[in-house]
Residue frames as a rotation matrix with the C-alpha (Angstrom) as fourth column:
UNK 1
0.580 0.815 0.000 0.00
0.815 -0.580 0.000 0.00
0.000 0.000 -1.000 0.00
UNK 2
0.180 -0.561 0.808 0.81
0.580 -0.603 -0.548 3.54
0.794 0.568 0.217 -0.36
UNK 3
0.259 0.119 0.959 -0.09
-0.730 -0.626 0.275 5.20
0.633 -0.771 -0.075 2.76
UNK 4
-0.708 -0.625 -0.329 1.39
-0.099 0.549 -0.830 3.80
0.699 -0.555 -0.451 6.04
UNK 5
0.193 0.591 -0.783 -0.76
0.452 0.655 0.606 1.34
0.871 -0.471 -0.141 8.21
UNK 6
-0.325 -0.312 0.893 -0.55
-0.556 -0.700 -0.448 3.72
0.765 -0.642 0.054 11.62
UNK 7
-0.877 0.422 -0.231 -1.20
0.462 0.605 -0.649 1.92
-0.134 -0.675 -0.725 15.29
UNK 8
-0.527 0.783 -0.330 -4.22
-0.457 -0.589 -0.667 4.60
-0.716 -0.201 0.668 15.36
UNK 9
0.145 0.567 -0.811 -5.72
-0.988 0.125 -0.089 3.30
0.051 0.814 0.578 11.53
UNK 10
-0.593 -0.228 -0.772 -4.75
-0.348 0.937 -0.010 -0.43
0.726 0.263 -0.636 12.21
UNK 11
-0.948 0.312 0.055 -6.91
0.135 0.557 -0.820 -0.55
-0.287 -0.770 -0.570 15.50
UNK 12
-0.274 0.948 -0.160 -9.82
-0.382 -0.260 -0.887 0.84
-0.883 -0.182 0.433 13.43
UNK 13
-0.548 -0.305 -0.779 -9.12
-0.764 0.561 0.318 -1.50
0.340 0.769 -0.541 10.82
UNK 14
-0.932 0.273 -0.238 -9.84
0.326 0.919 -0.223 -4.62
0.158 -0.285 -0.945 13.34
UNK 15
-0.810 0.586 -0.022 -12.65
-0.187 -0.293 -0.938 -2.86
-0.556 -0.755 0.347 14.94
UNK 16
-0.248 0.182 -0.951 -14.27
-0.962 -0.164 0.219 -2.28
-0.116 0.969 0.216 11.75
UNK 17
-0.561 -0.262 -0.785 -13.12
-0.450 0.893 0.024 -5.91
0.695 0.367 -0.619 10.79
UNK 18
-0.984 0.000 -0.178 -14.27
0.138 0.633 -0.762 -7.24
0.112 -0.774 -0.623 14.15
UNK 19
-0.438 0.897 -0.061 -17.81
-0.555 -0.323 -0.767 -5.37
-0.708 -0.302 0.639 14.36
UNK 20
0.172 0.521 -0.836 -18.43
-0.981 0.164 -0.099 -7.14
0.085 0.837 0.540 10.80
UNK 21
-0.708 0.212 -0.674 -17.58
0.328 0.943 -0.048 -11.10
0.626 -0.255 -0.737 11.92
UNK 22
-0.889 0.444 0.111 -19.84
-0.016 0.212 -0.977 -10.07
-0.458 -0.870 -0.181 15.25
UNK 23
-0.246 0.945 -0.214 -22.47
-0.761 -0.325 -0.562 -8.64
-0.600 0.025 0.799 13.42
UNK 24
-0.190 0.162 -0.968 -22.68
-0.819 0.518 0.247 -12.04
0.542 0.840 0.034 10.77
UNK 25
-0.832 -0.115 -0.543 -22.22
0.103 0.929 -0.354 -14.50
0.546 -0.351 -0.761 13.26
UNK 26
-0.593 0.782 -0.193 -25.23
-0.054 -0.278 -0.959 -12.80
-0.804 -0.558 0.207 15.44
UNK 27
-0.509 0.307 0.804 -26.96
0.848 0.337 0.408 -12.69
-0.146 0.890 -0.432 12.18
UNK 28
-0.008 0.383 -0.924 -27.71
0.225 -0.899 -0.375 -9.31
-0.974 -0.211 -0.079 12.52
UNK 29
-0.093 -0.487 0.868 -28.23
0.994 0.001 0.107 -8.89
-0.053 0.873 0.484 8.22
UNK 30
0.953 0.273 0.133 -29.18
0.280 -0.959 -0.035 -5.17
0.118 0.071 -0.990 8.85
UNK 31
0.600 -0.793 -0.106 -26.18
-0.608 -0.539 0.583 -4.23
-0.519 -0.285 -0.806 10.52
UNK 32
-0.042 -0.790 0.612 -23.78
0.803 0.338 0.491 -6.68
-0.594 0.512 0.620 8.44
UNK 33
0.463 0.459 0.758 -25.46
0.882 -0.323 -0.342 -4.62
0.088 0.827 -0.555 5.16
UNK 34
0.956 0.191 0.224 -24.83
0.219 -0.970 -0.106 -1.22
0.197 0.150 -0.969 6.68
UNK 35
0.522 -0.833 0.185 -21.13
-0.169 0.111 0.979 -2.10
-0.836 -0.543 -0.083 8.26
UNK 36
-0.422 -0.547 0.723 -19.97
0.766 0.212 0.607 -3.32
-0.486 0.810 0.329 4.73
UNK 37
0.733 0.181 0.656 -21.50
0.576 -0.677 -0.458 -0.16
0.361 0.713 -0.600 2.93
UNK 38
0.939 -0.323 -0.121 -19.42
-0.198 -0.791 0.579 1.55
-0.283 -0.519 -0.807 4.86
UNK 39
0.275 -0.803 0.529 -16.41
0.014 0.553 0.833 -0.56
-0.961 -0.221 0.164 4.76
UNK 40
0.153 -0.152 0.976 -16.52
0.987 0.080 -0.142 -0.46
-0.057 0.985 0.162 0.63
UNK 41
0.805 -0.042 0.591 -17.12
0.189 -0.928 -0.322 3.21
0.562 0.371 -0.739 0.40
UNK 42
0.566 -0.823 0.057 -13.77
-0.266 -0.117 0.957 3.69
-0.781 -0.556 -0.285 3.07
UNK 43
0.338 -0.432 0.836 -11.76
0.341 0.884 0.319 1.31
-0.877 0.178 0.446 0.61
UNK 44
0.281 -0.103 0.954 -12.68
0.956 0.121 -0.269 2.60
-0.088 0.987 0.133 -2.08
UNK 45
0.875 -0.061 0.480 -12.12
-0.001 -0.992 -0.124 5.90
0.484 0.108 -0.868 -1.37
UNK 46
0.366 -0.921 0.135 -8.45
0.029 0.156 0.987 4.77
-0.930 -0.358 0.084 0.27
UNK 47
-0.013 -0.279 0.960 -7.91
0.620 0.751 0.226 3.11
-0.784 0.599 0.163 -3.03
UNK 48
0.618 0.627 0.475 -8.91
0.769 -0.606 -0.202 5.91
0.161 0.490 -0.857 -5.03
UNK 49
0.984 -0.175 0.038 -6.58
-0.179 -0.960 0.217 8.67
-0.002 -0.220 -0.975 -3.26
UNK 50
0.340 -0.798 0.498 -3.90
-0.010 0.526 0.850 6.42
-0.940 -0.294 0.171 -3.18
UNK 51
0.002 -0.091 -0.996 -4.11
-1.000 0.014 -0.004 6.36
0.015 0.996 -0.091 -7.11
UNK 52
-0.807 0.010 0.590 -4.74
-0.129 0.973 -0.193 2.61
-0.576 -0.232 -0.784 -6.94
UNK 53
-0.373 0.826 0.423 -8.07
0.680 0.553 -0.480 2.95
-0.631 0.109 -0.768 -8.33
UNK 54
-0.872 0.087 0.482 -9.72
0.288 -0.706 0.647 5.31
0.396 0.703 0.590 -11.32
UNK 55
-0.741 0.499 -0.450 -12.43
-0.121 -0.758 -0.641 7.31
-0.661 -0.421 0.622 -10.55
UNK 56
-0.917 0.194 0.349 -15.41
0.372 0.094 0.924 6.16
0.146 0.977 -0.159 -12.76
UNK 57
-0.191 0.976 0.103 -19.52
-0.965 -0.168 -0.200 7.43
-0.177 -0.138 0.974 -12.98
UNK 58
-0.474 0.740 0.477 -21.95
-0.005 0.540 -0.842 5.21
-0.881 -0.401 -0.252 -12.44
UNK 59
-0.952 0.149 0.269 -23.53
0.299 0.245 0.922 3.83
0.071 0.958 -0.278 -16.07
């Protein structure tokens, strides 16, 4: 990756990471649904500033 992995962005990495196994295993599909919208739009927008990713519109 381009940007460095900081203790501060790696603990909200697991959290993140960790709130989405709790919220599947509980079957919770609301909160999985709304925890991974998030989690994509973060990514992608990491991925994106990083120049990793292009910028495209919606078809």
């Amino acid at each position: 990756m381009c940007y460095l992995l900081t203790d501060n962005r790696r603990a909200k990495k697991v959290s993140a990471h960790r709130a989405l196994m709790e919220a599947a295993l509980a079957r919770d599909a609301d909160s999985a649904v709304k925890l991974l919208k998030v989690h994509y739009e973060h990514t992608t927008r990491n991925l994106i500033n990083n120049n990793l990713l292009e910028k495209t519109t919606a078809a």
